[in-house]
C-alpha positions as CSV (number, residue, x, y, z in Angstrom):
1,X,0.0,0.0,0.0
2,X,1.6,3.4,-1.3
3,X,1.6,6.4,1.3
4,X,-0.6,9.0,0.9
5,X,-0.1,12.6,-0.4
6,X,-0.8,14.6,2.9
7,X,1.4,12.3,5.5
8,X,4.2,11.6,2.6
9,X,4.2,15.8,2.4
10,X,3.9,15.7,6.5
11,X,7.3,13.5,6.6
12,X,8.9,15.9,3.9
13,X,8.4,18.9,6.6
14,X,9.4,17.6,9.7
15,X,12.5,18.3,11.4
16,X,14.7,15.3,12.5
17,X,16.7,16.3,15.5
18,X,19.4,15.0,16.8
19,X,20.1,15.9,20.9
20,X,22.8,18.4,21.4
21,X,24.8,21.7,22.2
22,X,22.9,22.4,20.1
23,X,20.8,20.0,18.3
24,X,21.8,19.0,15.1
25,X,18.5,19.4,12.7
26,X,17.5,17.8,9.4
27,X,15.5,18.8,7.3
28,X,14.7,16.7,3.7
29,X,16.5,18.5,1.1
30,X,19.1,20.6,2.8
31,X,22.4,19.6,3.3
32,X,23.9,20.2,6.9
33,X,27.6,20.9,6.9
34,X,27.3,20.1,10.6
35,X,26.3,16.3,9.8
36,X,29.3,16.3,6.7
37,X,32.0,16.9,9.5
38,X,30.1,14.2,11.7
39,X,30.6,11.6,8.8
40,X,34.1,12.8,7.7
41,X,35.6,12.5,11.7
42,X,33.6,9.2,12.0
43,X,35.3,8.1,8.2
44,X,31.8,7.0,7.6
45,X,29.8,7.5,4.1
46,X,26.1,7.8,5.0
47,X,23.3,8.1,8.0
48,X,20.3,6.7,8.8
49,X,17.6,8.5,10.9
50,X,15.6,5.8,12.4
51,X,12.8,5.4,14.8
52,X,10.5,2.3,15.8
53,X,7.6,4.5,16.9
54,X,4.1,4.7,15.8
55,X,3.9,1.7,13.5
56,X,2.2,1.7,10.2
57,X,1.7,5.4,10.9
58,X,-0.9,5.2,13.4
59,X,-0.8,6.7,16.4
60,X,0.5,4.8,19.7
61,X,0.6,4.9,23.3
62,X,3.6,6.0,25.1
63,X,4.5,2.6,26.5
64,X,4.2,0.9,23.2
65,X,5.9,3.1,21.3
66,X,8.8,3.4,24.4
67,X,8.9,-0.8,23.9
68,X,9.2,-0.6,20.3
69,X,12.1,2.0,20.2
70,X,14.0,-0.3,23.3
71,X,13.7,-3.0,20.8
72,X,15.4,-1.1,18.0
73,X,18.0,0.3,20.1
74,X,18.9,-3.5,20.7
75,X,19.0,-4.5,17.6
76,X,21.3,-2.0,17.1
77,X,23.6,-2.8,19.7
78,X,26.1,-5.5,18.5
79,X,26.8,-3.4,15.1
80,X,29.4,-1.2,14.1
81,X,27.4,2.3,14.0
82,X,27.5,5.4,16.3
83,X,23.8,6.0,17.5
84,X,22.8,9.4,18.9
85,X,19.6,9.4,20.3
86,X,17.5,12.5,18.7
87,X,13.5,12.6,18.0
88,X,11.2,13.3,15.1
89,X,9.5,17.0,15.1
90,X,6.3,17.8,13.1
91,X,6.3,21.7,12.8
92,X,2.9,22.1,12.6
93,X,2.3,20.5,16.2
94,X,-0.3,17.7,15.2
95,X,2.2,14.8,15.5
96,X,3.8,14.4,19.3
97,X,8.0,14.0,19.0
98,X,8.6,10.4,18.2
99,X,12.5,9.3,19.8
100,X,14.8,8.5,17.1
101,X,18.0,7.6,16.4
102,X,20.8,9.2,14.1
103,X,22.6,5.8,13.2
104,X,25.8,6.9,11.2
105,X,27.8,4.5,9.0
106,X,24.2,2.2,8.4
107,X,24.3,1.4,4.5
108,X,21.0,2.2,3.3
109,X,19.6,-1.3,2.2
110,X,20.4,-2.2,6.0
111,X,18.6,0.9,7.0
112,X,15.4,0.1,4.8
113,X,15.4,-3.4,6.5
114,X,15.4,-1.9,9.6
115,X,13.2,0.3,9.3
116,X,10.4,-2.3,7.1
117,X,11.2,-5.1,10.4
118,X,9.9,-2.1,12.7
119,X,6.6,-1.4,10.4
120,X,7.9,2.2,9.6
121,X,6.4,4.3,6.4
122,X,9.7,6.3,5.9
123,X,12.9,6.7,7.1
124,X,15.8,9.1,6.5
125,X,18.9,9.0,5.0
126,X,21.9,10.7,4.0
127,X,25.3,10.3,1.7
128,X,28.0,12.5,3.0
129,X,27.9,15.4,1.1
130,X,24.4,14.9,-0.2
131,X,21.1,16.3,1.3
132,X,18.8,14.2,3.4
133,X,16.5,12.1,1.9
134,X,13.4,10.5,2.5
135,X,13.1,6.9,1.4
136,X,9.3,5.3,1.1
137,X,9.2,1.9,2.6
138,X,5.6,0.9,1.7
């Protein structure tokens, strides 16, 4: 089943944060010089903004989401990627921060399976030097 128009345009404008002195924010489309330098000190190609919340896109309690994004920080414990812990921001207010992760050095078709096993839509992803992008699952 595609993704509709409105929440495909919704993902498009959201800030993904990443917590910090100060935060690091993406936004699709933009490159961030600040996340270049990240990859380039880490000798790392590409990121992966991840989160396991609010499966399917449908809206979920606090506990369950909290469970499912426990679960994807495990499995992302035994492999070789920095995670920094950050959240999803819709602008506009109608969507509640989901906790994310910035997971840097993920290749992307790793990143896609991720992020289909944990029922997301979308997920966000970045080449050094390139500009965020957001990649459909569904």
């Amino acid at each position: 089943m595609a993704l509709d128009a409105e929440l495909l345009e919704a993902y498009r404008k959201a800030e993904y944060v990443v917590f910090g002195e100060p935060p690091l924010v993406l936004r699709i489309g933009e490159r961030n010089r600040r996340l270049d330098t990240m990859l380039e000190v880490a000798g790392k190609p590409s990121a992966a903004f991840l989160t396991a919340c609010n499966a399917g896109g449908q809206r979920r309690g606090d506990q369950e989401n909290q469970a499912a994004q426990v679960r994807l920080e495990r499995a992302l414990e035994d492999r070789p990627y920095g995670c920094y812990p950050g959240e999803g921001r819709d602008p506009t207010g109608r969507w509640a921060p989901e906790p994310s992760l910035l997971v840097v050095g993920m290749p992307r078709p790793e990143a896609e399976a991720l992020g289909r096993a944990f029922e997301q839509n979308a997920l966000v992803f970045v080449e050094r030097g390139g500009v965020p992008e957001l990649v459909a699952l569904r």
